[in-house]
C-alpha positions as CSV (number, residue, x, y, z in Angstrom):
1,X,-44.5,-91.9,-157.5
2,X,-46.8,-89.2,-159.4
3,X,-45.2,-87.3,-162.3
4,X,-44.6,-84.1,-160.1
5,X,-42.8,-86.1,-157.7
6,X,-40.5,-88.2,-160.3
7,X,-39.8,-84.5,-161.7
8,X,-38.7,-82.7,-158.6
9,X,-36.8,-85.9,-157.6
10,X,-34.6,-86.0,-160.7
11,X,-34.6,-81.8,-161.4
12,X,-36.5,-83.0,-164.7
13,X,-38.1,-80.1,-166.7
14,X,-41.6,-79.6,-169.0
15,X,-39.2,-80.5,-172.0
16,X,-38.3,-83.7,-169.9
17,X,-41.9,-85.0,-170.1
18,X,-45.5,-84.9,-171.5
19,X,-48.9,-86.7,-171.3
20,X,-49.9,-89.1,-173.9
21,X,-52.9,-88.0,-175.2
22,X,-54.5,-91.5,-176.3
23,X,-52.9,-93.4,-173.5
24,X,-53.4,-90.9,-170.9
25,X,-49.9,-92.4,-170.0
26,X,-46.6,-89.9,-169.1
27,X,-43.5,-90.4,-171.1
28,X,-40.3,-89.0,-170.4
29,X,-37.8,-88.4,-173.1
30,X,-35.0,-90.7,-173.3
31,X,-32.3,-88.1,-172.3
32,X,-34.4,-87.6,-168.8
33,X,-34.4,-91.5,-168.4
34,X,-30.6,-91.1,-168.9
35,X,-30.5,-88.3,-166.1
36,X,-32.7,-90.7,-163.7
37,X,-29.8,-93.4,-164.4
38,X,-26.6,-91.1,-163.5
39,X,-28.2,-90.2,-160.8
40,X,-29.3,-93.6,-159.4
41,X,-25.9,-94.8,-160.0
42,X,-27.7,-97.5,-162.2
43,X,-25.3,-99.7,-164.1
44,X,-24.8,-101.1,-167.5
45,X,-24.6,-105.1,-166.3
46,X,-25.1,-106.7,-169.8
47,X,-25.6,-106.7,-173.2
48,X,-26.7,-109.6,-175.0
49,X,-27.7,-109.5,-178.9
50,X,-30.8,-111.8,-179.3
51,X,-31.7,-111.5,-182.7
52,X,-30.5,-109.4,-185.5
53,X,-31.3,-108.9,-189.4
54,X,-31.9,-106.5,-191.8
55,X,-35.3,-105.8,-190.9
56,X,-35.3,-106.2,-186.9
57,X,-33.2,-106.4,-184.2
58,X,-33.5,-107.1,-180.6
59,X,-31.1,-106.9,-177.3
60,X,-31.3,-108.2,-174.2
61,X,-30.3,-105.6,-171.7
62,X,-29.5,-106.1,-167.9
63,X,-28.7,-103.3,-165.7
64,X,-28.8,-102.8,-162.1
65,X,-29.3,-100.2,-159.0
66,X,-28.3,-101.2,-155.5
67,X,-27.6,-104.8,-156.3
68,X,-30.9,-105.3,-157.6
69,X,-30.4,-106.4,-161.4
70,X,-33.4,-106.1,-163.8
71,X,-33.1,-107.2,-167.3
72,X,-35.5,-106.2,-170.4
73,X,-35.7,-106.6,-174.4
74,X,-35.1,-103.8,-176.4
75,X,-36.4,-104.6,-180.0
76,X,-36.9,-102.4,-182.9
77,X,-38.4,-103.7,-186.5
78,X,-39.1,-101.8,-189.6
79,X,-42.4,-102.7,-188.5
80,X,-42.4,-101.0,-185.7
81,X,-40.5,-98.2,-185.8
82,X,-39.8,-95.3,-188.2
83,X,-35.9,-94.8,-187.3
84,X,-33.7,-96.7,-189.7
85,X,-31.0,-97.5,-187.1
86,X,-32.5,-100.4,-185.4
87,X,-29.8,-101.4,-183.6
88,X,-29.9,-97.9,-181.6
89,X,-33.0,-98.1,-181.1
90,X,-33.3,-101.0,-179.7
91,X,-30.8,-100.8,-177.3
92,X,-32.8,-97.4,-176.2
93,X,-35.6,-98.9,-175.2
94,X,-34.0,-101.2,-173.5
95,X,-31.6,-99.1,-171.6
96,X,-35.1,-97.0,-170.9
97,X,-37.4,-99.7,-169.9
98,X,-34.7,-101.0,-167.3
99,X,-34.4,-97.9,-166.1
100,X,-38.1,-97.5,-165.5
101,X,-38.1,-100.9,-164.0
102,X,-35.3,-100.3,-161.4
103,X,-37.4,-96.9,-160.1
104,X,-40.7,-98.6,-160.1
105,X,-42.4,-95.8,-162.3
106,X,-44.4,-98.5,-164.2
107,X,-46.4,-98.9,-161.6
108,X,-47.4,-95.4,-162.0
109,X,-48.2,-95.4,-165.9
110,X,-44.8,-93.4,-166.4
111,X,-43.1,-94.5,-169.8
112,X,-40.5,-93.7,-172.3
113,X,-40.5,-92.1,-175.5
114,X,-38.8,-94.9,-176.8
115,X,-41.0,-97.5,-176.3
116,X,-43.1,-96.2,-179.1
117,X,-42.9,-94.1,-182.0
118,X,-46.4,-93.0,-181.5
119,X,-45.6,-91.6,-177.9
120,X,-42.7,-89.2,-180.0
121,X,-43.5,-85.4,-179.7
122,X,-41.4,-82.6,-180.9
123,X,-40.3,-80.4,-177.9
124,X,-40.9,-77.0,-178.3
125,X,-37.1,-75.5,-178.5
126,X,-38.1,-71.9,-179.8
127,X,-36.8,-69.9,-182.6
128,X,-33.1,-70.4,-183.1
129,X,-30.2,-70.3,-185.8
130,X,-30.8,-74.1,-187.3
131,X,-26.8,-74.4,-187.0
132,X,-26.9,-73.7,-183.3
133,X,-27.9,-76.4,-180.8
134,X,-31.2,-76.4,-179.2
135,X,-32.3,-75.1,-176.1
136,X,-33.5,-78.1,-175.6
137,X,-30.5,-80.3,-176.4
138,X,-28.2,-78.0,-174.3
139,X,-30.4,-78.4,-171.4
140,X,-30.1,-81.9,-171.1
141,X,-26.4,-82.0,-171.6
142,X,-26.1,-79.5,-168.6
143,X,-28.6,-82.2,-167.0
144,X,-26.7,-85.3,-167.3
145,X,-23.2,-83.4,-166.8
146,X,-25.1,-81.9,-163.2
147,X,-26.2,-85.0,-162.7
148,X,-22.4,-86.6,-162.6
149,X,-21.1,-83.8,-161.0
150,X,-19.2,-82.9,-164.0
151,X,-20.9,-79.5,-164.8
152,X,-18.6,-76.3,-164.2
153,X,-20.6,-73.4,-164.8
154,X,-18.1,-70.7,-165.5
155,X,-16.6,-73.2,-168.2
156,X,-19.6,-74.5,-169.6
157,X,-21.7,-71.7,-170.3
158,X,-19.2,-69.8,-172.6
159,X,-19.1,-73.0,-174.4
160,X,-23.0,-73.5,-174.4
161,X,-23.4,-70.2,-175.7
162,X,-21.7,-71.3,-179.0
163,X,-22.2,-74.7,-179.2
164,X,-23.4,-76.1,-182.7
165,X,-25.9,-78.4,-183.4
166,X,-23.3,-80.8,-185.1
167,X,-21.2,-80.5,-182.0
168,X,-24.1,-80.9,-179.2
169,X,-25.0,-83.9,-181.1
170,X,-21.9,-85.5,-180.8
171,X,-22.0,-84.9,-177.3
172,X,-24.9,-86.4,-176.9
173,X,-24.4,-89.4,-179.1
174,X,-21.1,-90.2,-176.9
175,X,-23.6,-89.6,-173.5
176,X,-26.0,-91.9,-175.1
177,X,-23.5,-94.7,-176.1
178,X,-22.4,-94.6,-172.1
179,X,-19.3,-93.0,-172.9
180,X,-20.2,-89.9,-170.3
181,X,-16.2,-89.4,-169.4
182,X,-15.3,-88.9,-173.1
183,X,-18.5,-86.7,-173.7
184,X,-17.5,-84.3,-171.0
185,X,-13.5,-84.4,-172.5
186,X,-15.0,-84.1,-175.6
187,X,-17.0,-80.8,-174.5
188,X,-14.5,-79.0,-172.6
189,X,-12.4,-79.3,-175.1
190,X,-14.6,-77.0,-176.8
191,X,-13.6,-74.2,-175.1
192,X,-11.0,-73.5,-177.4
193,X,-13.1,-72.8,-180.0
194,X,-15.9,-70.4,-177.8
């Protein structure tokens, strides 16, 4: 599966991905390899903490599509990565490489942002008031919330229009954490305030 064909498959954007210019390698943000796993239906199967200390941690993650489980490590170190929530980031990487791994886009030199900080880019989200969410960020929630079948356009997008960047990220941070079904509460919720 080529990059074009990944993107049209899972509605993925420009924002959603980027060549690496020393690898030559694509990455995909970790938000689109979260949209690829809603809509694969692929499921958290297990979580098992390997190692853990001040200065590293590492999971071992297991998650499957179809029956088919894959299983990967997810490690992060404060050698090897500039974030100083290890634990988060570990268990990123190895949400995202099982992912990858379940929709065969290794084979295709197609990897995550996560995997290393050196494949991290800045998106381009415009100009915008700093308290505000991104373009970017509300894009992806409309995504993943599309992608469950929990997006309601006429109740959303008055919500979007105001949503704050404190408030987006909490969205996100409950999407990310595999609690979709309180994220989307969470958001509608919103409403009240828009």
């Amino acid at each position: 599966m080529k990059i074009k064909e990944l993107a049209e498959k899972y509605e993925l954007t420009n924002d959603d991905f980027w060549k690496h210019k020393q690898s030559g390698k694509w990455i995909l943000t970790h938000d689109a390899c979260t949209i690829i796993s809603h809509k694969e239906e692929i499921k958290l199967e297990s979580f098992d903490s390997l190692y853990q200390s001040d200065n590293e941690c590492r999971f071992l993650i297991g998650m499957s599509k179809d029956g088919r489980i894959v299983k990967s490590v997810g490690e992060a170190g404060k050698s090897n990565c500039t974030s100083k929530y290890l634990g988060c980031m570990a268990e990123k990487r190895g949400r995202d490489r099982c992912v990858l791994k379940l929709i065969n886009a290794y084979e295709y030199g197609i990897y995550s942002e996560e995997e290393s900080d050196d494949f991290k880019v800045k998106p381009s989200t415009g100009n915008y008031n700093s308290d505000m969410a991104s373009d970017y960020m509300k894009n992806n929630i409309r995504k993943i919330f599309t992608a469950s079948g929990d997006y309601i356009n006429e109740k959303a997008e008055p919500i979007m229009r105001g949503l704050s960047k404190t408030d987006g990220q909490r969205i996100k941070d409950l999407m990310e954490s595999g609690k979709l079904e309180l994220a989307v509460e969470e958001f509608y919720k919103l409403n009240k305030e828009s």
